[in-house]
N, C-alpha and C positions, 0 to 999 in steps of 0.2 A: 504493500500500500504506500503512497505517495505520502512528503512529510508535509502536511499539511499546517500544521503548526508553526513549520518554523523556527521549532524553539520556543514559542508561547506558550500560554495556557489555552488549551482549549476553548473556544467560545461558544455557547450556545447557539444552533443556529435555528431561527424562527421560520414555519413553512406555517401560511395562510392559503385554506384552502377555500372558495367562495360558490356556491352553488345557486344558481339562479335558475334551477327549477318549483315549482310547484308541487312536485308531488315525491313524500316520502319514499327513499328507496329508490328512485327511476335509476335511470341508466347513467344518464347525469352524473349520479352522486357517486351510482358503485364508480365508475370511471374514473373519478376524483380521488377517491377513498384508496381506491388498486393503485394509483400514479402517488399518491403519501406516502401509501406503505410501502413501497418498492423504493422511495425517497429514504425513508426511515431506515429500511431493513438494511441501505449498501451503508448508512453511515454508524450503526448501533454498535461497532467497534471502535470510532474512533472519535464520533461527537455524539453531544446530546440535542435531539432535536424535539420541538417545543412544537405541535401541530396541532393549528387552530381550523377548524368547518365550520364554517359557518351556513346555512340555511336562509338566505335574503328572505327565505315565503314568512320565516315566523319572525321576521322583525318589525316594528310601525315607524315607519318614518314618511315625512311628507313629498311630495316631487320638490324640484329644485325650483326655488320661487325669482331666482334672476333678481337677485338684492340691488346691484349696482352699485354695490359698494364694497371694500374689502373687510372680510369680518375678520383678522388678524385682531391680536394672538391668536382667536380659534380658528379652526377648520373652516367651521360655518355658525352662521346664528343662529341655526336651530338645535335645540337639545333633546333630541328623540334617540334612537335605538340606535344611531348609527353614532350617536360622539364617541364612546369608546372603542369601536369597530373604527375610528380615521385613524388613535393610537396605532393597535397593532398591523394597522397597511401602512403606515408611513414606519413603523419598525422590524417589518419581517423581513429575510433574507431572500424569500424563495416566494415567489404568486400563483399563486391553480385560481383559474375563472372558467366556470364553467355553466352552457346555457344550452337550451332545447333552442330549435329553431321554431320562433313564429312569424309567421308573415315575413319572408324572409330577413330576420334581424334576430338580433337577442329576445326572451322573454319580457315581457311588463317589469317583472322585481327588479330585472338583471338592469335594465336600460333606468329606472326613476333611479337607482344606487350609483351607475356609471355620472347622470346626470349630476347629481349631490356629489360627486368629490368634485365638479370643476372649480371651487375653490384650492385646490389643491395648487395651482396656479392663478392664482388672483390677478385680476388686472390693477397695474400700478397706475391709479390715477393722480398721482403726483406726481408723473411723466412731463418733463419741460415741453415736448417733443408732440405733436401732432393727432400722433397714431398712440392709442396705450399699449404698453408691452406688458408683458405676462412676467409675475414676482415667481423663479420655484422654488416653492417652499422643501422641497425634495430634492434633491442633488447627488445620495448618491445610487449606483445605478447597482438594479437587482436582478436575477433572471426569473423566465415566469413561461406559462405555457397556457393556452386554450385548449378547453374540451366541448367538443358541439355534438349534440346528438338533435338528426332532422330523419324525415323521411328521404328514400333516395330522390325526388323528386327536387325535395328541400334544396333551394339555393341558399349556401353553408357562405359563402365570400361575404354578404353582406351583415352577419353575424363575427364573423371574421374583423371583419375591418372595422366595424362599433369599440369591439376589445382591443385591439390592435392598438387602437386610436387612447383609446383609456391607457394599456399599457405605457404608452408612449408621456403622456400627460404625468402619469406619477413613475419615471425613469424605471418605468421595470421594459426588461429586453425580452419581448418574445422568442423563444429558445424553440416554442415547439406548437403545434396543434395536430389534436388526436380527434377525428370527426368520425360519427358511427352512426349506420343507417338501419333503425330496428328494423326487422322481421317480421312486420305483424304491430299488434295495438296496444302488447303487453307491456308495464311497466316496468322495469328494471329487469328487462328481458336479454342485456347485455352480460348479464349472470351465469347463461348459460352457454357461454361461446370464446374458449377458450385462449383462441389467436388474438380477439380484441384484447382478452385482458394479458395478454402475454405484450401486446403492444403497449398495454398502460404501462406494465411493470418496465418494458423498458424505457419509457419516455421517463421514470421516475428516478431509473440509475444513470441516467444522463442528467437531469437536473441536479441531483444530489453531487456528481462528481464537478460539473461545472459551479456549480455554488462556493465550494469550496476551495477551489482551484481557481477560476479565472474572474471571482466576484468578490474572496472574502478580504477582508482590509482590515 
């Protein structure tokens, strides 16, 4: 195994994983959960790793109300479900965003939550300059992967490129996307198909090795 350390003390490494489906258990989630645990299992030799899921469907928080103004020090003005969830995304190591395809985009939860971090970059209106430019309040850079589960039908790019865009917004490096086409109406029917989750677990020992190697500081 590569020395990772350095010489240091080990550091905790934080993995955030974010599901913005709706329904307990779908394929969604097990695909998130397979890409953790394959995250977890290449590092449980040599880090400790701190893995948070979270479930968007059981949180209340409001869409994004476009303030027009920077709510610095906080995240945002509003104090719902999602203030302690801005914490652990602007301190984890590693990102899972993961979303069913509707109408070709992210889900409802997925999209009002992507909308709520654009303070994550504030516009600086005490800009001398014309045009406002964008404060980041995040600067340094994480790696992170999507998981889209659509029918085959399902146009997957425009769900893609919503997270993509989010990634990019709070400096996490898309590393990977893992997209899977159910079989049928069943939910978390990707349970029984063994290649897919053979592909989670490896998209998991690639994020784990790259975490530590070409991201940790």
């Amino acid at each position: 195994m590569p020395n990772w350390t350095n010489g240091r003390e080990p550091r905790l490494i934080k993995l955030l994983s974010l599901c913005g489906s709706p329904v307990e258990n779908s394929s969604t989630e097990i695909i998130l959960r397979n890409v953790a645990g394959s995250f977890q299992a290449h590092l449980q030799n040599d880090r400790e790793v701190e893995h948070t899921f979270v479930r968007l469907n059981e949180l209340k928080y409001i869409p994004c109300q476009s303030c027009g103004k920077t709510p610095a020090p906080k995240y945002c003005f509003y104090n719902d479900d999602l203030a302690p969830l801005y914490d652990r995304l602007a301190d984890c190591d590693c990102l899972l965003f993961g979303s069913p395809i509707y109408f070709d985009s992210v889900s409802a939860q997925a999209k009002a939550f992507i909308d709520r971090c654009n303070c994550f970059r504030p516009v600086d209106f005490g800009s001398a300059g014309p045009d406002h430019v964008f404060i980041k309040l995040l600067k340094r850079r994480r790696p992170g992967a999507i998981v889209l589960v659509g029918g085959e039908k399902g146009w997957f790019e425009g769900a893609r490129r919503c997270i993509a865009g989010f990634f990019k917004w709070l400096e996490v490096v898309n590393e990977g996307v893992l997209m899977y086409h159910p079989h049928g109406n069943q939910a978390g029917s990707v349970a029984s198909e063994p290649e897919k989750l053979k592909e989670a677990e490896r998209l998991g020992r690639h994020l784990a090795s790259i975490t530590v190697n070409n991201y940790e500081q």
